[in-house]
N, C-alpha and C positions, 0 to 999 in steps of 0.2 A: 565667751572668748576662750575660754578652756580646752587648748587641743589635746583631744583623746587619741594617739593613734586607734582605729579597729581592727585591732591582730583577729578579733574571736568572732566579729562583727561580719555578717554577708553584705559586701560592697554592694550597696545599690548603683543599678544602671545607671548611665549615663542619661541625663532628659534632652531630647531634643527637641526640637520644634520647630518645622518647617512652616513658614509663609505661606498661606494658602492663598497661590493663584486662581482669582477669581474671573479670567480673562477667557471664557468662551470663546471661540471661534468658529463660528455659524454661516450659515449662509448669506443673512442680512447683512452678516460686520464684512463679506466677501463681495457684496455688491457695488455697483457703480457710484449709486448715488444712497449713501446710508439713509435709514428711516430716522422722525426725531424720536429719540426715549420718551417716554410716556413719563410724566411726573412719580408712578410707584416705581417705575425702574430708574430712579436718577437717585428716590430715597434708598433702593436697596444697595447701589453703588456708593452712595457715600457712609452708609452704614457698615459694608465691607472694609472699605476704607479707614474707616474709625475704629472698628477690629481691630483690624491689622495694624494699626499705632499702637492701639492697647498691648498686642500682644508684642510686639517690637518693644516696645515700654519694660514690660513682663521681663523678657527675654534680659533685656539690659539691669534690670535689676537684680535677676536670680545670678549673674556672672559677677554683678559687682559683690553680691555676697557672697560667692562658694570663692572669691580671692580677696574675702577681708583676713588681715594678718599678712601682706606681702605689701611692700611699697606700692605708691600709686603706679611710679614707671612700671614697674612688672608687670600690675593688672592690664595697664594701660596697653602694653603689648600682648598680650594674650586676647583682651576686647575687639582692638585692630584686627586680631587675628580672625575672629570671630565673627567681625564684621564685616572683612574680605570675605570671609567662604559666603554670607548670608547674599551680599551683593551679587557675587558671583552664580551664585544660584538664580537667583533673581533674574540677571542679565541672562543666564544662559535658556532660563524657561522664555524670557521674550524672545532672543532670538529663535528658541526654537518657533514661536507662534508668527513672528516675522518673515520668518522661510516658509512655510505655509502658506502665509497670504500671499506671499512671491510667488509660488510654484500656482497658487489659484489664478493670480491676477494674470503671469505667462500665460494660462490655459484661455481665460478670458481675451486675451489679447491676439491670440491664436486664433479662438472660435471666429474672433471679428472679424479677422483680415482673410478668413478661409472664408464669410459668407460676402464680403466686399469683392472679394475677387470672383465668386461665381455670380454675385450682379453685377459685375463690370461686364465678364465676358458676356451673360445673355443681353446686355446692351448694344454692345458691340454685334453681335445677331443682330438682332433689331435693328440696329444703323446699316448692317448690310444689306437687311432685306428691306429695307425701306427703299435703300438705293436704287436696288432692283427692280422694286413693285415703281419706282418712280418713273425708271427707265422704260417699262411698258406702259405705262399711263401715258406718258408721253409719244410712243407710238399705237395706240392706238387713238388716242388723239386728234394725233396726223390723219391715220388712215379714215376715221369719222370725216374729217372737214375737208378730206378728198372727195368724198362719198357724197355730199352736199356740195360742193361745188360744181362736180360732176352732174348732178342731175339737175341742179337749178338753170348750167349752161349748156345741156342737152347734150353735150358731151358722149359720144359712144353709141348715140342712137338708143340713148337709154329708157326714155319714155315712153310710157305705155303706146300714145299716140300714132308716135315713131314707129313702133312695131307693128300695128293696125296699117297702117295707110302703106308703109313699105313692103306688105307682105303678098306673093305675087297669086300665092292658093291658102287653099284651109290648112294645109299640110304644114307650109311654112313658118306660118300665123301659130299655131300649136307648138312648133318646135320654139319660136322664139318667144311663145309665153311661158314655155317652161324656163329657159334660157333667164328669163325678167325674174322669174319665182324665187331661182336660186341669187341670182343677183341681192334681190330681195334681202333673201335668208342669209345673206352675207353679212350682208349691212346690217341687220338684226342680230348678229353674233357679235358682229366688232363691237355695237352698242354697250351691248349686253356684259360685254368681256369686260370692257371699259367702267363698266357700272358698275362691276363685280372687283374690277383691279381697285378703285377708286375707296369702295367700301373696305377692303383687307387693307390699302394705305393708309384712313383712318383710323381702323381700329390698331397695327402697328404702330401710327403715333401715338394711340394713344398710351397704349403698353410702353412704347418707349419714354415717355413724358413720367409715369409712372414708375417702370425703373431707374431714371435718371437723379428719380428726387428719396429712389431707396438707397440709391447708391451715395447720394449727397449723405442720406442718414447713418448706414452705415458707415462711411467713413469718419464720422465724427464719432458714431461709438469707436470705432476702430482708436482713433487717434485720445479716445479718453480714455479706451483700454490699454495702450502704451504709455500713457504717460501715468496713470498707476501703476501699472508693472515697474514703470520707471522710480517712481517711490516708492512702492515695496523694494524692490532693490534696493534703492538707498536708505533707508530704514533697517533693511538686513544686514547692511554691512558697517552701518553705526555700533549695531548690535553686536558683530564682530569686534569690532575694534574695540568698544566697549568692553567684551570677555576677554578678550588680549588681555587689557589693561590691569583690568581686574586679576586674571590671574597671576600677573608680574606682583600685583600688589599683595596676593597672600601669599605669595614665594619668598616675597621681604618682610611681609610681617611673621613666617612661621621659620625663616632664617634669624631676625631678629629675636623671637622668643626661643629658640634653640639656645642662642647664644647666651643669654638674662639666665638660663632653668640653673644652671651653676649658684649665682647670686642668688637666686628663689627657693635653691633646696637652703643655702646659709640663714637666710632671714626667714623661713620657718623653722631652723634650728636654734636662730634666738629667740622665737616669739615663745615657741613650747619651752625654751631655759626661762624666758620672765615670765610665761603663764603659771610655771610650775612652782615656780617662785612667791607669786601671789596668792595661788592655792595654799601654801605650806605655810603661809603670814597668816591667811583667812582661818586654817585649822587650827594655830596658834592663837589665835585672840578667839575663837568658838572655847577652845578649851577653856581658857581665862573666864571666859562668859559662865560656863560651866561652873565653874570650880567657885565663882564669887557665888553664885546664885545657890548653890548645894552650900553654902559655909553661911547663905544669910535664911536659908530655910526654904528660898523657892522650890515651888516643883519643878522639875527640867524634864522633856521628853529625849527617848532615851535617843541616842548619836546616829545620826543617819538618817532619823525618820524626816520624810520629806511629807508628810500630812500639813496642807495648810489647810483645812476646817476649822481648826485652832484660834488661827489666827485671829477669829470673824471682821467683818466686814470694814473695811478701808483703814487696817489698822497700816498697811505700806500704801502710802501713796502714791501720786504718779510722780515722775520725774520731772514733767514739761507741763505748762498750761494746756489748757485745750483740749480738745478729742485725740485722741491717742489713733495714728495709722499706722500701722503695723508694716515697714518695707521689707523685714527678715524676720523668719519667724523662731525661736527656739527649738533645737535640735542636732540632729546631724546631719553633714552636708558634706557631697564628696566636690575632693577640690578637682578640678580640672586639669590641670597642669601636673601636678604634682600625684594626682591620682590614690590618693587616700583618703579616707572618711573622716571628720572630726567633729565634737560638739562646737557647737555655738550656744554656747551656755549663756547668752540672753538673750532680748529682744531687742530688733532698732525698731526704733519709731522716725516717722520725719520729722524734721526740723531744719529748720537752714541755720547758716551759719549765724551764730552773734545771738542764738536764741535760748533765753537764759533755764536754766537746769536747778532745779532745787531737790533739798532733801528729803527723801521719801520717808524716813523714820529720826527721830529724833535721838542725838548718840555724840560720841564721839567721834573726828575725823582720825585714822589709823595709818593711811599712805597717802600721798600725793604724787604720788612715782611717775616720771615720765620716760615712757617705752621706748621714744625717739623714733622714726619712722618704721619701725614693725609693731605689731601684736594693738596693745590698748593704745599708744599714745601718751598723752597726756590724761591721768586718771585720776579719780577720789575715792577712797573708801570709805564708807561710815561705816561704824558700830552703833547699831542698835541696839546692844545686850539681849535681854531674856525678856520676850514679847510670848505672854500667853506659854509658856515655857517650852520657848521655843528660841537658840540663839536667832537673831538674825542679826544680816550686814547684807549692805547694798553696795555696788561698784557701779560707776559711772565711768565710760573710757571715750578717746577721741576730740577731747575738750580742747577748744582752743583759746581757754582762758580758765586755772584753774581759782578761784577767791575764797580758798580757804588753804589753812597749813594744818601739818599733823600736830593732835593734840588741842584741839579746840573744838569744843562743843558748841553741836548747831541743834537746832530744834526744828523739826517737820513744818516746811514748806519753806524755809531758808533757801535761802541764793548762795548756788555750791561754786559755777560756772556758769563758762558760754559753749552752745553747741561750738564744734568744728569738725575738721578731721584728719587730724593728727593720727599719726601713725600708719596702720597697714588698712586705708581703705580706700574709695576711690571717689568717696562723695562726704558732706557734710549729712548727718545724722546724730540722732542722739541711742548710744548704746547702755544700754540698761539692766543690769544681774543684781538677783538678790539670793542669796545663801541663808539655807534653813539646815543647822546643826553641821554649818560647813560643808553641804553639798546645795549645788544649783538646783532652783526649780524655774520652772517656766511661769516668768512674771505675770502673762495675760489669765494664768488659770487661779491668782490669791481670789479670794474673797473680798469684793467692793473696790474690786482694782477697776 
């Protein structure tokens, strides 16, 4: 909880971490009628999925830490702010993949009605020339059952007979069997032609029968690629509206946090007056510790050393029951906002609210100071004295119940408090420091911790 400005310190970068869109856009996701996922592609979607919580999880935790020490409203508006631009991305990468399938499924909707239309038109051929071929079928037809009519009612002198018996020399006779021959080979033509128009009008039905029921198909691709075009469109312009929105919303939330940074530089300038203030009580009772322990003959390591080998194993306990999860870890952390580096001189662990807190080393209570909505909150100090000769003191901050006053001795694994989270943080946790010769170490690295 100890903010250090880092005047001497190289600010570390900024981390970001973008959402990995895991949303391909392939050929198959541009089809008419999608394929089903295969059960190994449905576990990798949801494993993506679950990622991506994780890491949104992630994300939301590392902001509620690098703005512990600033009221929750402040955090709270910077988070918003944070979570506008994440959304916003988000929306803007579907939209982008939205207008893609639009501009696919236009093209698709395109392709259809250009091959619907040229089997329409070769239909329309076909109904023409069917017309056609109908029209001479029908006269040749006629002119066939003239042609038997004709010679069944001797008609024209047209039998062979006819031409024998009426012929007056050889001469004649000759002339008028060539005359019959051609007759003939008339009638053997018309047949012929007839049989021939007849076979080209069947095989046109049947081409026509055939395109009629392409053109049925196409048309209903046609009308399934318009009405997907038609949702893609509206899908892309949800998508719009959507980024509208979205960006009106981090326009208010980085208008709002403009306006709070006033209030946010002040309540880091009181958190670092009561940090420093805690520090300069902490150094005052390490000396105390000091000075008894040198006047009753212990050994003391000498001021500064932050060596816990010393200590050996579980001589500081944990704070909380349980498996100890680690949600911030000890160190430096640049703030966001306010853009400076500072320690976080202990560990949070989780806990929820109302979950009880006990003493890690057996001592004296020394503060119970409450920070009021910046920095620790509501806190506990103990003195540990001279452990392995070593001062130690523990601080517990964020409590939202503190059951102990200063001046009263507790003994390791006593009931200090209740988690909360009181002060400058945005979640219930239990915050955790423990001081060796009056400087911070990093509680997960003691010995039998």
């Amino acid at each position: 909880m100890l903010p250090v400005r880092a005047a001497n310190r190289p600010r570390p970068s900024r981390r970001t971490r973008r959402r990995a869109r895991r949303a391909a856009v392939g050929a198959a996701a541009l089809m008419l009628v999608a394929a089903p996922l295969s059960n190994g592609a449905l576990a990798d979607e949801r494993q993506d999925a679950v990622d991506d919580q994780a890491a949104a999880q992630r994300k939301q935790a590392e902001l509620a830490a690098s703005l512990e020490g600033v009221s929750a409203e402040l955090g709270q508006a910077y988070i918003d702010l944070q979570n506008a631009e994440t959304a916003l991305s988000t929306a803007q990468s579907e939209l982008d993949d939205a207008e893609t399938v639009l501009a696919q499924k236009e093209r698709e909707q395109q392709t259809a009605a250009d091959r619907l239309a040229v089997a329409e038109s070769e239909l329309a051929t076909l109904q023409e020339e069917s017309a056609q071929t109908q029209t001479t079928v029908d006269e040749n037809t006629t002119s066939v059952a003239d042609l038997v009519v004709a010679t069944y009612q001797g008609d024209s002198a047209i039998t062979s007979w006819t031409y024998v018996l009426s012929s007056d020399s050889v001469d004649q006779l000759s002339d008028r069997a060539s005359t019959m021959e051609i007759a003939t080979g008339v009638q053997e033509s018309v047949l012929s032609s007839a049989e021939e128009e007849r076979a080209q009008a069947a095989n046109r039905e049947a081409r026509q029968d055939a395109t009629t029921e392409r053109v049925t198909t196409l048309k209903a691709e046609a009308d399934a690629a318009k009405q997907a075009a038609q949702t893609a469109k509206d899908t892309a312009q949800t998508k719009r509206d959507e980024v509208a929105t979205l960006k009106s919303e981090k326009e208010t939330a980085a208008s709002d946090l403009e306006d709070k940074k006033a209030d946010l530089e002040e309540q880091q300038a009181q958190a670092e007056a009561d940090e420093a203030a805690a520090a300069a009580e902490i150094q005052r009772i390490d000396a105390e510790n000091r000075a008894a322990a040198a006047k009753s003959g212990q050994s003391v390591a000498s001021s500064g050393s932050t060596d816990t080998s010393s200590l050996g194993s579980g001589k500081i306990g944990h704070p909380i029951a349980g498996a100890l999860v680690v949600t911030s870890s000890y160190g430096w952390r640049y703030h966001p906002v306010l853009h400076y580096s500072k320690l976080h001189a202990g560990v949070d662990l989780m806990a929820w609210t109302g979950t009880p807190q006990y003493a890690a080393v057996s001592g004296t209570v020394t503060s119970t100071a409450d920070y009021g909505g910046t920095a620790c909150g509501k806190s506990v100090t103990i003195n540990g004295g001279i452990i392995d000769g070593q001062s130690v003191q523990v601080r517990y901050c964020h409590l939202s119940v503190q059951q102990v006053y200063v001046g009263q001795a507790v003994s390791k694994g006593q009931q200090i408090g209740l988690t909360g989270a009181t002060g400058g943080v945005t979640g219930p946790h239990c915050h955790f420091e423990v001081y060796l010769n009056g400087a911070t170490v990093d509680p997960m690295t003691l010995p039998g911790f």
